[in-house]
Steps between C-alpha positions, in 0.01 A plus 500: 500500500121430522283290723424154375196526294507910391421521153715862471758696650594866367821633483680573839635831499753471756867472339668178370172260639298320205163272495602141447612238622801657630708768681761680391710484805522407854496877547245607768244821401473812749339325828400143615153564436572609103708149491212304617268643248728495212555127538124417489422785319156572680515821303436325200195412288187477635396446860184379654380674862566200684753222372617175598901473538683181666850544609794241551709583815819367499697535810813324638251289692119565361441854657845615615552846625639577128226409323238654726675842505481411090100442506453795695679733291262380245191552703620815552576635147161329402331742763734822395376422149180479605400790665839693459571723182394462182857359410781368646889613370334674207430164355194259663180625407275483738152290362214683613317231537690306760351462800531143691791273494443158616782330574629130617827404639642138450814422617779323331765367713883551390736388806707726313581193268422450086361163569281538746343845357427242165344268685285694706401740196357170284206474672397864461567561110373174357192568700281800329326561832831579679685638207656837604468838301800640649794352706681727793817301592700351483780593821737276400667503160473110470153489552425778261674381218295188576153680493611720241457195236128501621471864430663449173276213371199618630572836437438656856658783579762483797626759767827379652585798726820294670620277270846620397591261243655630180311176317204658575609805274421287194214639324482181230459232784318731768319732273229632749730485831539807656674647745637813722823377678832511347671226344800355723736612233312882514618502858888408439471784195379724779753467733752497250370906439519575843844365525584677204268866611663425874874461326553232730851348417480204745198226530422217737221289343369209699263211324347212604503154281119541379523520113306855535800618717784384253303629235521852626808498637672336119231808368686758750860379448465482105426890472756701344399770790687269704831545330742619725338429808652290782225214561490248815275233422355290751317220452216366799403150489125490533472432873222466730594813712229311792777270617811644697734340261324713188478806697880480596608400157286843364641698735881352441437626086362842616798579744730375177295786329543743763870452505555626115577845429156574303218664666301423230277160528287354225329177642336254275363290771209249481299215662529531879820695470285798489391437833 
């Protein structure tokens, strides 16, 4: 990846990454900070003392607590890179030129929904005054498969640090998304190895209805790990746990869970469930 409007970027020594406009993988690179860069490859081409750099910050309400902890990981790896080492992970060059960054925030609001991140993110990329360079966001899976058509089109790179979407994994239709969470299939494949590294013979799994929950769960129970393991499904209804009746009805399903033989619990739970 390069900034909009470099002219160059050299090879990137670190393993498996490329300049273009793409990534390899959803893989993440030795730290946070090395992530940040490698997405908008700051260690590439040519770099003024002081440049200009507008960012599009897409929480699950304009500045939610996710996307701030998002921008300030980035101000943070911009000031490592700055005054840190001369590279970061054996791979980001430092330009030792770079002095200044000037950035500007503008908020995009999500609601954690596809349609409203589209229509609030209109205004900003038909405008070239408002245009983002880079995108950090979105939370919500819906709302960044939503942006991400803005990245793709305008070609801006993307950070999506919490969206777990395995749509997102598609490098034809999101080609400069980006991201360091795992997938919500990667997490069922994990759990499937410690079942397997634990030699657990007998698993109580409890889901919610969200499609993300019955996606990992069908992900889970699909495994061939799972062969010959004694499963107890249980599905939640997503409830609003803030009423007596929801909180009852939760508690009823986890005292059915307690009551099985497993002391093993894999919870796929989502939307105020978690709560």
């Amino acid at each position: 990846f390069w900034l909009k409007g470099s002219s160059q970027c050299p090879p990137c020594p670190e393993p498996g990454w490329s300049a273009g406009p793409h990534s390899p993988s959803d893989s993440m690179p030795a730290a946070p900070a090395a992530a940040v860069l490698s997405i908008f490859a700051l260690a590439c081409g040519p770099v003024a003392a002081a440049f200009d750099l507008k960012i599009g910050l897409c929480g699950f309400d304009g500045a939610a607590q996710g996307g701030t902890k998002d921008i300030m990981t980035f101000y943070l790896a911009l000031e490592y890179w700055r005054s840190g080492p001369s590279n970061v992970s054996g791979g980001l060059v430092k330009p030792a030129g770079a002095r200044a960054f000037n950035l500007s925030v503008t908020e995009i609001s999500s609601a954690c929904s596809g349609q409203v991140t589209f229509k609030s993110s209109i205004s900003f990329f038909f405008d070239a005054s408002t245009q983002p360079d880079i995108i950090i966001g979105c939370v919500c899976s819906s709302a960044s498969l939503s942006l991400g058509r803005f990245s793709t089109t305008f070609g801006v790179p993307m950070l999506a640090t919490a969206s777990q979407s395995s749509l997102l994994s598609d490098k034809t239709e999101y080609p400069y998304l980006f991201r360091w969470c795992s997938t919500e299939t990667a997490d069922a494949d994990m759990h499937s190895g410690l079942i397997t590294y634990l030699g657990v013979r007998e698993v109580t799994v409890i889901h919610s209805d969200s499609a993300l929950s019955h996606k990992q769960k069908d992900r889970l129970l699909s495994l061939p790990a799972l062969r010959g393991v004694e499963l107890l499904v249980i599905r939640v209804p997503d409830i609003s746990v803030s009423t007596p009746e929801g909180l009852e009805e939760l508690r009823a399903r986890l005292r059915l869970a307690r009551a099985g033989a497993s002391y093993t619990l894999v919870c796929y739970l989502w939307s105020a469930v978690q709560t």
